[in-house]
N, C-alpha and C positions, 0 to 999 in steps of 0.2 A: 482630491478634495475629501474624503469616505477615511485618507490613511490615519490622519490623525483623531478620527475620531473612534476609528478600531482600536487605536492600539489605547487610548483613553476606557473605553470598555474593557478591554482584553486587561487593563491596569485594575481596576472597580472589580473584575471577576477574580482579583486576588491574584496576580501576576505583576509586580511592580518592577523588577527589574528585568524584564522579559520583554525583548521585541517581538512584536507579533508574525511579523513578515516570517523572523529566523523560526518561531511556530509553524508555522504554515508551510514552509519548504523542508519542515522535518517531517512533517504528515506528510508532503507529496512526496517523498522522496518515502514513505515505508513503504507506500503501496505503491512505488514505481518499482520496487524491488522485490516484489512477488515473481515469486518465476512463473514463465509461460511453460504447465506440463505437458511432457511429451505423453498422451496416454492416459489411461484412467488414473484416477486418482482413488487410492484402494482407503478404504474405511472400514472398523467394525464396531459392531454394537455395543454401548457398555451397558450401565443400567436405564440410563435417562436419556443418553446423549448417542453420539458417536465421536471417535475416534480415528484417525490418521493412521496407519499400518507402517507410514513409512516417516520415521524420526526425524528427518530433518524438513519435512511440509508439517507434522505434529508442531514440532517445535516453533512455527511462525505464531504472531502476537493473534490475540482475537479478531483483531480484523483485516490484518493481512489473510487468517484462516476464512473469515465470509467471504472476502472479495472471491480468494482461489476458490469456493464450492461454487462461483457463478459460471465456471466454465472455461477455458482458454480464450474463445472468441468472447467473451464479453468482458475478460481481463483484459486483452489487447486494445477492447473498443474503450471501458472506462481509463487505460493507463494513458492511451493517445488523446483521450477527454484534458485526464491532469493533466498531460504537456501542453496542451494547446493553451488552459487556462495561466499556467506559468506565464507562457508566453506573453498573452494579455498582460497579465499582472508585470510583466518587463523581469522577470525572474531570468535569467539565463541556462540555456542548457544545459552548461557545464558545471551547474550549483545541482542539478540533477540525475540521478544515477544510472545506470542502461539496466535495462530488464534482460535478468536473463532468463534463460530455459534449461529446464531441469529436465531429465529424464529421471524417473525413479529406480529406484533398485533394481535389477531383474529385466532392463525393460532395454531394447536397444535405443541409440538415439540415432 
């Protein structure tokens, strides 16, 4: 009942030929593809912020980078959150990507 009037918003916030749904299962789908790290996740200081040590967790979008500083178990707990909402929303598994796990540089798996 709700769908067509998201995607009527999601149109007004300036998205006219965009379906919302295919939105929304590219969001769930960045941050299902966070890897679960095997291990610390090394950072250094820059001048304001911090930094990722290792290039290819650096290299994730802004907030694939929040979600991973929340910790392995609470990426596992929010990525099984988004599947489950998928699910709800009748999204299919298969429209969803498997998370992997990353060991980083240096580290065994």
């Amino acid at each position: 009942a709700l769908k067509p009037l998201i995607q009527d918003a999601y149109k007004d916030l300036g998205y006219p030929g965009a379906d919302f749904d295919d939105t929304l299962i590219q969001a769930m789908g960045r941050l299902l593809e966070i890897p679960v790290v095997e291990g610390p996740v090394r950072v250094e200081q820059k001048v304001l912020s911090f930094t990722m040590t290792d290039g290819t967790l650096e290299e994730l979008s802004p907030a694939q980078k929040q979600l991973l500083r929340m910790g392995p178990k609470n990426v596992m707990t929010i990525q099984a959150k988004i599947r489950e909402v998928a699910k709800s929303l009748g999204i299919a598994e298969s429209r969803l990507p498997q998370t992997p796990t990353y060991a980083p540089a240096g580290q065994k798996r």
